[in-house]
PAVEXKOL-121287 format. One record per residue (C-alpha): y, z, x; residue in three letters. Coordinates in nm, 3 decimals. Example, Ala and Ser with C-alpha at 12.3 -4.5 7.8 and 13.67 -1.06 7.14 Angstrom:
2
{r {-0.450; 0.780; 1.230}; ala}
{r {-0.106; 0.714; 1.367}; ser}
END
This chain:
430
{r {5.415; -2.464; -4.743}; unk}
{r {5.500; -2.337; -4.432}; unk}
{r {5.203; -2.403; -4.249}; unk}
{r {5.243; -2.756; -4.389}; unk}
{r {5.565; -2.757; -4.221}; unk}
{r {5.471; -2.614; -3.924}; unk}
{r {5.199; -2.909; -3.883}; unk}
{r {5.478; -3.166; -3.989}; unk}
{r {5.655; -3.057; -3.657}; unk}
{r {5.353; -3.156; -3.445}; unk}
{r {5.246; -3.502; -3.351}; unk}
{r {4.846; -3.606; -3.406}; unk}
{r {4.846; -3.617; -3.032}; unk}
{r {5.002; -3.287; -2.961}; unk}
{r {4.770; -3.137; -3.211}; unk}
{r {4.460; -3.325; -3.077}; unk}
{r {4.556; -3.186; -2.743}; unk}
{r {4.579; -2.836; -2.894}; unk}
{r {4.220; -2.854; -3.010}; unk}
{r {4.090; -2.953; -2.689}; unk}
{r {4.245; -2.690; -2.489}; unk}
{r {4.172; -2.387; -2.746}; unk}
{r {3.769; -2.549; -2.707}; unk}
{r {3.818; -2.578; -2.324}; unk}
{r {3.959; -2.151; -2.360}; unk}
{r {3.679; -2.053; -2.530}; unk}
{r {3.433; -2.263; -2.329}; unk}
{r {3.553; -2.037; -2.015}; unk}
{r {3.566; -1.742; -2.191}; unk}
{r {3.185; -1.742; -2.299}; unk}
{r {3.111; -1.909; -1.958}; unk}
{r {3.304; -1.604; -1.766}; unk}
{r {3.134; -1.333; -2.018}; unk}
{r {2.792; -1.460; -1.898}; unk}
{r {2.845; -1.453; -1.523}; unk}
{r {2.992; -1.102; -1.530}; unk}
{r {2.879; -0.902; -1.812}; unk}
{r {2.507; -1.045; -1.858}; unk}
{r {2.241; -0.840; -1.773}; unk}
{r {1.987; -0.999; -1.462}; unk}
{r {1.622; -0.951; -1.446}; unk}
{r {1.465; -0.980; -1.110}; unk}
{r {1.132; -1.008; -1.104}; unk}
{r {0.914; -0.792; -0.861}; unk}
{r {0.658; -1.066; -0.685}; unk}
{r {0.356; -0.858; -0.598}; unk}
{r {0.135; -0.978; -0.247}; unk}
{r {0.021; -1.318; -0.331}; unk}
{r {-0.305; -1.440; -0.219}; unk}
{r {-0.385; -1.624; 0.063}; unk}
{r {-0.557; -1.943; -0.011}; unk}
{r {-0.691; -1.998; 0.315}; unk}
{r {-0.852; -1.659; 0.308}; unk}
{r {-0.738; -1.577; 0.626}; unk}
{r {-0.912; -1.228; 0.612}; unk}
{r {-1.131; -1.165; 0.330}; unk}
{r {-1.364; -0.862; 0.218}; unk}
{r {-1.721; -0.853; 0.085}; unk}
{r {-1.861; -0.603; -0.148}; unk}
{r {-2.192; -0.620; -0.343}; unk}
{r {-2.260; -0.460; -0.676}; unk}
{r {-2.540; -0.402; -0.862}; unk}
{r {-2.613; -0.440; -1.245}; unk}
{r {-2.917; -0.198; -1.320}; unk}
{r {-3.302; -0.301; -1.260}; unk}
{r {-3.277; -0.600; -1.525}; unk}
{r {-2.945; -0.750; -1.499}; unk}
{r {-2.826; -1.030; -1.154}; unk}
{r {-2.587; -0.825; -0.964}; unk}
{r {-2.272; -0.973; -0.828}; unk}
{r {-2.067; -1.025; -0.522}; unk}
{r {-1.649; -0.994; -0.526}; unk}
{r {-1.422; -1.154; -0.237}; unk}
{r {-1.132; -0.906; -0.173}; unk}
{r {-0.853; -1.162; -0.003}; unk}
{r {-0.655; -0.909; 0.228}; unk}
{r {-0.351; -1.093; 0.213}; unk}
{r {-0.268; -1.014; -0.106}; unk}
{r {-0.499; -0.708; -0.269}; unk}
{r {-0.677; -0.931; -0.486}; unk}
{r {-1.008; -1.023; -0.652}; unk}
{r {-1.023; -1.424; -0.557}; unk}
{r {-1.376; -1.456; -0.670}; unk}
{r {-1.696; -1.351; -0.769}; unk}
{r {-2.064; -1.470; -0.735}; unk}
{r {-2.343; -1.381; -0.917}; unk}
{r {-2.665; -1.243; -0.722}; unk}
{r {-3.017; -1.156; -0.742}; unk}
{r {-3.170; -0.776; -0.907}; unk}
{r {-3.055; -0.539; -0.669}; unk}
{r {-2.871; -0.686; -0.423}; unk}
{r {-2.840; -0.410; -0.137}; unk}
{r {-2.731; -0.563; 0.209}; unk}
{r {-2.553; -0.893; 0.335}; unk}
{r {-2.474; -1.037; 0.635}; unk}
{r {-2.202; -1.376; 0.704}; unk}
{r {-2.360; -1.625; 0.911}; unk}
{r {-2.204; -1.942; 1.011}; unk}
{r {-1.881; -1.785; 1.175}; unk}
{r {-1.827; -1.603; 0.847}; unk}
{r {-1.824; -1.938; 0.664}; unk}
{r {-2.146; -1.858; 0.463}; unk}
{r {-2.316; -1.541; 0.282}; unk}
{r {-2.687; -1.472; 0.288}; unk}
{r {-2.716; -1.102; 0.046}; unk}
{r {-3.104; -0.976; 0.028}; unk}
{r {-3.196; -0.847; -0.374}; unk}
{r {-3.446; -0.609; -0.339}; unk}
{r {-3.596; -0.622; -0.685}; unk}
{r {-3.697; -0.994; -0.747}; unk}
{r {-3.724; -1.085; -0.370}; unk}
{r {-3.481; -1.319; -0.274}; unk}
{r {-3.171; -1.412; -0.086}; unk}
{r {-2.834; -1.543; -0.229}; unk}
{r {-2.645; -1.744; -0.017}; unk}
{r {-2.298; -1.869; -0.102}; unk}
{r {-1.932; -1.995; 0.038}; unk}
{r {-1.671; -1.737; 0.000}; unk}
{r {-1.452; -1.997; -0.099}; unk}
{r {-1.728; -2.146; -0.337}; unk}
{r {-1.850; -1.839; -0.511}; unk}
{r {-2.013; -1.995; -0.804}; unk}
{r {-2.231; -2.255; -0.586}; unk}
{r {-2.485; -2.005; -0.526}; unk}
{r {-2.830; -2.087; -0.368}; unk}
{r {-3.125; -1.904; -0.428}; unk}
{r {-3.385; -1.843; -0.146}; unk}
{r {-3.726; -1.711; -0.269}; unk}
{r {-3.981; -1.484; -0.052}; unk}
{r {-4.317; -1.351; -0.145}; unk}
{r {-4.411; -1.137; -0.414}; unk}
{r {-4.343; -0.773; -0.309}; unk}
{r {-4.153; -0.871; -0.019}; unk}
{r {-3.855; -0.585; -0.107}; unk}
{r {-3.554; -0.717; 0.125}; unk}
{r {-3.347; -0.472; 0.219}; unk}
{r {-3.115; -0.565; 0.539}; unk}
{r {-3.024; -0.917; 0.673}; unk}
{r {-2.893; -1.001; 1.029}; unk}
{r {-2.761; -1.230; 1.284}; unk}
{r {-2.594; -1.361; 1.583}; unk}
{r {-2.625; -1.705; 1.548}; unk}
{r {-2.572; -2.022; 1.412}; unk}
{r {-2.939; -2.144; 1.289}; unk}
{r {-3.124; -1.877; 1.184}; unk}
{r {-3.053; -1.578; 0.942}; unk}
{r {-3.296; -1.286; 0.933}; unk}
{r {-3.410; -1.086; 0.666}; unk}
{r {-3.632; -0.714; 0.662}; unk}
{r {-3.908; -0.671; 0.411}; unk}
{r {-3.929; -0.339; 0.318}; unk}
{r {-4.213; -0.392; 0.054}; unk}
{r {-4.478; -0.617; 0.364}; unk}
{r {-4.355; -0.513; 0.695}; unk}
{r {-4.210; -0.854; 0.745}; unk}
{r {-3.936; -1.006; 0.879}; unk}
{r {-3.790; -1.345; 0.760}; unk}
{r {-3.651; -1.616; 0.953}; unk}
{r {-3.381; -1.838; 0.731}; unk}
{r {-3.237; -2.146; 0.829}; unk}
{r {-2.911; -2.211; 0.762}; unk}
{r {-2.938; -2.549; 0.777}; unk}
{r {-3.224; -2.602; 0.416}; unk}
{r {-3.182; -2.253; 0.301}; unk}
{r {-3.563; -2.259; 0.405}; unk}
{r {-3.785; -1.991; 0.507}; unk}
{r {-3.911; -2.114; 0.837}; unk}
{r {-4.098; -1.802; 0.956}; unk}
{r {-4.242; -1.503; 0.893}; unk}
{r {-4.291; -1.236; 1.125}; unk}
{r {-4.489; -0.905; 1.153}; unk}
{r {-4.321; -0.619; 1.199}; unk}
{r {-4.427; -0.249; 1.139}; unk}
{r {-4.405; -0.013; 0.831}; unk}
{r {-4.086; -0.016; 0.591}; unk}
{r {-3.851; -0.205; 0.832}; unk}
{r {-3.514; -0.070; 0.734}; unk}
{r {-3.234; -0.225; 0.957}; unk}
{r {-3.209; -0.535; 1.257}; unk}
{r {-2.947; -0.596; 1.512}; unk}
{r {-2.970; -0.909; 1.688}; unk}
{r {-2.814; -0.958; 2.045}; unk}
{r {-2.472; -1.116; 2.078}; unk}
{r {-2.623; -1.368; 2.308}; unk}
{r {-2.917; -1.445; 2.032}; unk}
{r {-3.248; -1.437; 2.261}; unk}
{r {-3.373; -1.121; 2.068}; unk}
{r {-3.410; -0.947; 1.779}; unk}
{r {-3.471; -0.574; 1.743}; unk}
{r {-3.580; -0.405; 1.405}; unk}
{r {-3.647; -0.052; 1.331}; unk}
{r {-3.924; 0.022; 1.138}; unk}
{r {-3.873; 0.393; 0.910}; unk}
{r {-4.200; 0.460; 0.854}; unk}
{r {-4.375; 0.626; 0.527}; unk}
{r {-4.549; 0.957; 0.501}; unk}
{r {-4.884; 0.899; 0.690}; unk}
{r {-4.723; 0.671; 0.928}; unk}
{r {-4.479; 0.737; 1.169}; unk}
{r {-4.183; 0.468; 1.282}; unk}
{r {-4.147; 0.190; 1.556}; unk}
{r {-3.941; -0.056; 1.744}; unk}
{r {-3.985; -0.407; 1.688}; unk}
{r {-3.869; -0.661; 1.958}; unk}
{r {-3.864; -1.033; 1.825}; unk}
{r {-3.816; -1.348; 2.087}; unk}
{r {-3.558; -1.542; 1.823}; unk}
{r {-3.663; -1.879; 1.989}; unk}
{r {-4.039; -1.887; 1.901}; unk}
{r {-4.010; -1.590; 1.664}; unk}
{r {-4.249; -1.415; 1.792}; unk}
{r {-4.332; -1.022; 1.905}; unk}
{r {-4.243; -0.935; 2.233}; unk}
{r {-4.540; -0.736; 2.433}; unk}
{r {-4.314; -0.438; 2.442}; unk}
{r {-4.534; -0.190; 2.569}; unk}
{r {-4.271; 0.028; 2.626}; unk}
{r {-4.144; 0.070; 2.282}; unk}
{r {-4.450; 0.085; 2.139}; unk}
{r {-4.561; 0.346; 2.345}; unk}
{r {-4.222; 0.545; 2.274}; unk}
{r {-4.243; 0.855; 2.076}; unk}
{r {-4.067; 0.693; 1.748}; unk}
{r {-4.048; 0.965; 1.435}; unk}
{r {-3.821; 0.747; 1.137}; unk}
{r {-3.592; 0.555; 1.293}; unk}
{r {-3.358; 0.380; 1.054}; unk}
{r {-3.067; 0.198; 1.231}; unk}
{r {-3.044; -0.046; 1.551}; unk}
{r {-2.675; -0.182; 1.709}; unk}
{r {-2.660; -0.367; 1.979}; unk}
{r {-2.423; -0.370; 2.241}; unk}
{r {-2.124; -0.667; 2.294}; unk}
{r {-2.263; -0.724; 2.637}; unk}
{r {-2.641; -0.775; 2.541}; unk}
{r {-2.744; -0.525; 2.807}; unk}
{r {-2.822; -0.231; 2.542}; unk}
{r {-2.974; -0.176; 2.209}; unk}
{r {-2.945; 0.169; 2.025}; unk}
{r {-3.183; 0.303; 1.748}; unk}
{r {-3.087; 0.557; 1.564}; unk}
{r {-3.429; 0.808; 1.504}; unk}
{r {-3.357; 1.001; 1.173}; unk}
{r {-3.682; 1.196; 1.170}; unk}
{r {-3.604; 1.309; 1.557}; unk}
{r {-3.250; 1.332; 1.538}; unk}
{r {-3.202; 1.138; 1.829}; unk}
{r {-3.016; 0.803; 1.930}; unk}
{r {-3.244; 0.599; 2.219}; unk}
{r {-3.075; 0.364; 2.450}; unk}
{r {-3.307; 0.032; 2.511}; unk}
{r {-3.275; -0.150; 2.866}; unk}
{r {-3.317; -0.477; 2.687}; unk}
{r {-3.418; -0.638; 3.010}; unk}
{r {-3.686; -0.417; 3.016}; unk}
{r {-3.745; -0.317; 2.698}; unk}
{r {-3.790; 0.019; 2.757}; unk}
{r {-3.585; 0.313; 2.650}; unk}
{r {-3.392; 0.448; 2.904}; unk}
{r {-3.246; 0.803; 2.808}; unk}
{r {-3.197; 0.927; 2.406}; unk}
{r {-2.954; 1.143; 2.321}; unk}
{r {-2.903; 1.424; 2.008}; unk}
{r {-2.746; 1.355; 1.724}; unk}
{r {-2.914; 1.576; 1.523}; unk}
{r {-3.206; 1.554; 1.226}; unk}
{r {-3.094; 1.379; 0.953}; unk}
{r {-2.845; 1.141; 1.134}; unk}
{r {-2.847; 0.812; 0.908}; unk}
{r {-2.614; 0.572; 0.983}; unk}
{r {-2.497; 0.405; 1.271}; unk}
{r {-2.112; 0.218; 1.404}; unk}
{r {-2.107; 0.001; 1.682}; unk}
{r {-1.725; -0.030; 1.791}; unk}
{r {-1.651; -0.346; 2.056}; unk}
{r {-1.312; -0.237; 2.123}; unk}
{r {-1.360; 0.085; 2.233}; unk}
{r {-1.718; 0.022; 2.318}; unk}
{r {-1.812; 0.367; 2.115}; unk}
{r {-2.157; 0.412; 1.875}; unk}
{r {-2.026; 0.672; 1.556}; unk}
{r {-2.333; 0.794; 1.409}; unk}
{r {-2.287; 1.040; 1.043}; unk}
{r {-2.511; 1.329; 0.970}; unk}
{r {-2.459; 1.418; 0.664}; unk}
{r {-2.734; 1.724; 0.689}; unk}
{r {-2.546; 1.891; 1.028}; unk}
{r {-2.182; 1.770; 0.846}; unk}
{r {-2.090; 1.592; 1.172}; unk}
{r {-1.992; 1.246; 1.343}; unk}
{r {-2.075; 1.198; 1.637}; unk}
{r {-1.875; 0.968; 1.898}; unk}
{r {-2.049; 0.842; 2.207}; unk}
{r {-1.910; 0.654; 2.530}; unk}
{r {-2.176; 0.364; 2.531}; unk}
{r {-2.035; 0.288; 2.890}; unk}
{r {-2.331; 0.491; 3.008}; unk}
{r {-2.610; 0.579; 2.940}; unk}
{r {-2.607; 0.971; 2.913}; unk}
{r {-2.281; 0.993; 2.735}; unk}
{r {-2.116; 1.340; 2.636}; unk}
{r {-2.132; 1.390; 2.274}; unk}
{r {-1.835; 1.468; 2.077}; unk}
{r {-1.833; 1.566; 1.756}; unk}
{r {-1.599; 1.563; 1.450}; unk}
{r {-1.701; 1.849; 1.151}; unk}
{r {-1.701; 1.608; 0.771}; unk}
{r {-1.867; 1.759; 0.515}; unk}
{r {-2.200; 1.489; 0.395}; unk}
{r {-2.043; 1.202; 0.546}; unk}
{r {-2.236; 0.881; 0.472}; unk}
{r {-2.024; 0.594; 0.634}; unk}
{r {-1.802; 0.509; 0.909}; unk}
{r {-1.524; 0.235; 0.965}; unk}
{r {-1.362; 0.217; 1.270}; unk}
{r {-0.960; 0.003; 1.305}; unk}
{r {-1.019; -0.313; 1.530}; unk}
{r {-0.712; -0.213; 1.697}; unk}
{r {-0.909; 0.071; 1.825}; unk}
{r {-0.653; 0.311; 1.703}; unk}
{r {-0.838; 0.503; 1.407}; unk}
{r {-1.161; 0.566; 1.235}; unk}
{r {-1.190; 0.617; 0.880}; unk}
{r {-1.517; 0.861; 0.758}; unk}
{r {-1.672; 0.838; 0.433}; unk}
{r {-1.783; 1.165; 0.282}; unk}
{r {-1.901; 1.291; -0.072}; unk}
{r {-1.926; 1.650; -0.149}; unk}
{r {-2.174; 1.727; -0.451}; unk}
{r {-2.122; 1.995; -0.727}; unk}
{r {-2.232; 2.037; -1.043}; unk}
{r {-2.328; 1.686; -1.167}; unk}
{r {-2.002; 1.601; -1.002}; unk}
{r {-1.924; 1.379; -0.665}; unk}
{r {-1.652; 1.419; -0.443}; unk}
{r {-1.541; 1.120; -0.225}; unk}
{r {-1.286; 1.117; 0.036}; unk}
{r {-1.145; 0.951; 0.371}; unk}
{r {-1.129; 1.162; 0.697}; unk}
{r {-0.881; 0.976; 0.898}; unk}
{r {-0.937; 1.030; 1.293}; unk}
{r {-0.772; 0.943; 1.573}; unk}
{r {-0.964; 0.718; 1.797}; unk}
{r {-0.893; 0.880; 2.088}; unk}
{r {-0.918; 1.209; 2.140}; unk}
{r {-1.135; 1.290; 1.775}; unk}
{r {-0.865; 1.458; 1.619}; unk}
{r {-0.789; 1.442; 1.259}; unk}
{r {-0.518; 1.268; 1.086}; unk}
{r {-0.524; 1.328; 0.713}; unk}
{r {-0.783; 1.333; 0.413}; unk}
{r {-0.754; 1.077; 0.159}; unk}
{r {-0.886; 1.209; -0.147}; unk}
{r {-1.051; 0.921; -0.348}; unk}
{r {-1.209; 1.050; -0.687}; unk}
{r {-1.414; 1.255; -0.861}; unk}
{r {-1.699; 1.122; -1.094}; unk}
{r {-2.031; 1.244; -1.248}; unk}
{r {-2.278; 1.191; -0.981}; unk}
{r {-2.515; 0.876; -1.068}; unk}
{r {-2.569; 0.729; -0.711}; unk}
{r {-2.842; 0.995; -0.587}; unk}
{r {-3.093; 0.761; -0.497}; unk}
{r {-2.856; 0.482; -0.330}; unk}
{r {-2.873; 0.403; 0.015}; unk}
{r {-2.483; 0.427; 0.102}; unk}
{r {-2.259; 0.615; -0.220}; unk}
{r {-2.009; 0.478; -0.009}; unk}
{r {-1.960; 0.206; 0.238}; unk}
{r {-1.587; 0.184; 0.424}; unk}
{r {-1.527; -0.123; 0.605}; unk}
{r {-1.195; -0.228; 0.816}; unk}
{r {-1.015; -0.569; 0.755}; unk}
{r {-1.012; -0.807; 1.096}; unk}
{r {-0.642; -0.772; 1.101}; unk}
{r {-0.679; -0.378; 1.075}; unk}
{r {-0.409; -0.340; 0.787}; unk}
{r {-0.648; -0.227; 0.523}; unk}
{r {-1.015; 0.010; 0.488}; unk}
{r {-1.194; -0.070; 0.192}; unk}
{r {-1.404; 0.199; -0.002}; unk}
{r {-1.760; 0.054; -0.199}; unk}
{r {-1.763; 0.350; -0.420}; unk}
{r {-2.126; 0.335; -0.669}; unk}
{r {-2.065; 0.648; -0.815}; unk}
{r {-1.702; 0.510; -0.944}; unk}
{r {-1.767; 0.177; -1.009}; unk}
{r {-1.498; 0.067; -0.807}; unk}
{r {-1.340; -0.057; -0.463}; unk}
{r {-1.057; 0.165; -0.279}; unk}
{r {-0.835; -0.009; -0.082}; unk}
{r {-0.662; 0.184; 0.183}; unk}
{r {-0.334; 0.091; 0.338}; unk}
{r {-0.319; 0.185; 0.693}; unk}
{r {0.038; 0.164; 0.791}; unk}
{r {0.087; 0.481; 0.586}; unk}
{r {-0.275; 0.563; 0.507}; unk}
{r {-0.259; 0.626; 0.154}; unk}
{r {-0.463; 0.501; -0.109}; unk}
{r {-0.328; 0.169; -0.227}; unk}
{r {-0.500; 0.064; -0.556}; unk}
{r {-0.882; 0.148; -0.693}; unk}
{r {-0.994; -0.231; -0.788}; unk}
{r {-1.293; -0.200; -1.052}; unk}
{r {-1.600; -0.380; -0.986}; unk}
{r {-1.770; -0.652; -1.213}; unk}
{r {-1.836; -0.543; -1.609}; unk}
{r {-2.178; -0.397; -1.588}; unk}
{r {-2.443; -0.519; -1.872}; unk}
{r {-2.481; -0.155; -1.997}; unk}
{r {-2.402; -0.077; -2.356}; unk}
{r {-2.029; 0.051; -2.341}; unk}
{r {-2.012; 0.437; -2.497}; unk}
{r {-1.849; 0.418; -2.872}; unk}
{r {-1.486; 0.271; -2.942}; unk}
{r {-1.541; 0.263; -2.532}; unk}
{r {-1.552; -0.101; -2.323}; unk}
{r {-1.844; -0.141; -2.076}; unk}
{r {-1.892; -0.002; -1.762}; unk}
{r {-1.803; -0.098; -1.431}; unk}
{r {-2.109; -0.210; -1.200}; unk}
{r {-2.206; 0.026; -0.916}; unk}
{r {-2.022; -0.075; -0.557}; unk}
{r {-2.358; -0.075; -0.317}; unk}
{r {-2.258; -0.246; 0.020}; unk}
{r {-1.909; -0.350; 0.188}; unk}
{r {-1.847; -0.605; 0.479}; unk}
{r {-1.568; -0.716; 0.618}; unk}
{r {-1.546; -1.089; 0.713}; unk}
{r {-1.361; -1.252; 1.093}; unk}
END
């Protein structure tokens, strides 16, 4: 009754109006609750990739004896996997030709080449060589032509990039293991390990009829096993790096002749050429040593920087820092780390420890293979034994993220997912 009343004393209009204010009241209430009192989610954006691949890294895996390995494109920009392409049996060693437009990657174990776009990684083109040809390293300098080594017939191959043809195939001597082509492209240089009855040599090819050079002189050279040739930016200098003598000999390539060699030690095995501080850094991993020389002359001073068993080197192309690969084996167990160094003076930075895995890279040429991005922001780590890339950050060198590499074809271990493949070779691309 007396809410009857109370109504009575209201017009329709008044009580119309009523309605639409209370609405309008509660509208802003709600409306005021949700600005202030509502939780906000702000989503972290991780490093996006760069579709233009501004600055992209290579690394090759491989997939067992019986299974097509595979290639993965690291984009820099943004940390990430942008692509992978399927290779040959064993692919070992690659090479970008074409101003880093184009791949060529040699599979040892059903002789051929892949070649492939970074930014097409599933057009992949397969270039066949002879039976037994084994190839292990591919180089070059130039435009045209892309070479590979034959480590199964002492050959070398001449590619060009224009059919994906072999055009030419050149003799070379026993198990040729490693080229370096001049910057200005008029010769090639391989050097030839060697087996047990046989010892080493030079090779010096004339890239514009692909033939041998008469090089007397380095034929008549005193070559034990070498197994790894840089040339110099300036084209005046070749160095070969002689495993089996422990020395590093510095060709006049004018001349062809060696000029002075100098000791590195037995057992030396791999080779850096750095342009920007115009330094060779050669690893030893039987003296535990890396040696830096000046290759402004030709009878540089040694100086040496103790890692135990390192097995690569990457050097910053701001010519601030080198990065050493080492692996320490114990027990069944592997070891890997980064030595940082400071470009200078040889000092040491810091370690980056990088894992520890059961040891089932023993008879792989490089465990692992550090690289440095062209923009000198990141070192990336080709670790076999691990089955995975590590990506160092070098504004703070730490150890950024461990990317896996490919699913292998291996049976995974039970209630277990498959395998990783094994990380063989790393490049960095322009």
């Amino acid at each position: 009754m007396r809410k009857c009343c109370l109504m009575a004393g209201i017009s329709l209009t008044g009580v119309r109006a009523l309605r639409v204010s209370y609405t309008f009241v509660l509208l802003l209430i709600c409306t005021s609750c949700g600005d202030v009192y509502r939780p906000v989610a702000n989503p972290i954006i991780p490093n996006q990739p760069n579709p233009g691949f501004t600055h992209i890294a290579l690394v090759l895996s491989s997939n067992g004896a019986n299974n097509p390995g595979s290639s993965t494109t690291i984009d820099v920009s943004g940390d990430t996997d942008v692509g992978q392409a399927t290779m040959g049996l064993m692919p070992v060693h690659a090479a970008l030709a074409l101003n880093g437009t184009r791949v060529y990657v040699a599979n040892s174990l059903d002789d051929t080449v892949s070649a492939y776009a970074p930014s097409s990684p599933t057009q992949v083109v397969t270039i066949s060589l002879p039976a037994g040809s084994a190839p292990v390293f591919v180089n070059t300098t130039e435009n045209a032509t892309v070479y590979v080594a034959n480590f199964g017939n002492a050959t070398v191959s001449a590619i060009s990039t224009t059919s994906n043809v072999v055009t030419n195939t050149i003799p070379v001597g026993t198990n040729p293991v490693a080229m370096a082509e001049l910057p200005n492209g008029q010769n090639l240089y391989v050097a030839n390990q060697g087996n047990s009855t046989t010892h080493g040599s030079v090779t010096s090819i004339n890239t514009i009829d692909k033939t041998v050079n008469g090089n007397d002189p380095l034929n008549t050279y005193a070559w034990v096993s070498p197994v790894w040739t840089v040339a110099r930016s300036d084209s005046a200098r070749v160095y070969v790096l002689d495993s089996g003598s422990g020395t590093v000999a510095v060709i006049d390539t004018s001349s062809d002749t060696v000029v002075n060699s100098v000791s590195v030690g037995v057992g030396a095995n791999f080779m850096l050429y750095d342009p920007v501080r115009n330094r060779l850094y050669v690893t030893n991993p039987t003296a535990g040593k890396v040696t830096f020389l000046d290759a402004s002359t030709d009878t540089p001073t040694p100086l040496t920087v103790s890692v135990a068993n390192p097995v690569s080197v990457a050097a910053l192309p701001d010519g601030s820092r080198v990065y050493i690969a080492s692996a320490s084996v114990s027990g069944g167990t592997v070891a890997s780390r980064l030595t940082v160094v400071n470009a200078g003076d040889g000092s040491v930075r810091t370690t980056i420890p990088l894992t520890s895995v059961p040891h089932i890279c023993a008879q792989t040429r490089f465990e692992l293979v550090a690289v440095a991005a062209a923009d000198s922001s990141r070192v990336y780590v080709g670790n076999c034994d691990a089955g995975n890339t590590a990506i160092i950050q070098t504004s703070n060198d730490t150890l950024l993220l461990q990317m896996p590499a490919p699913v292998s074809a291996k049976k995974p271990p039970p209630g277990g997912n498959p395998p990783p493949q094994n990380p063989v070779f790393a490049l960095a691309g322009p």
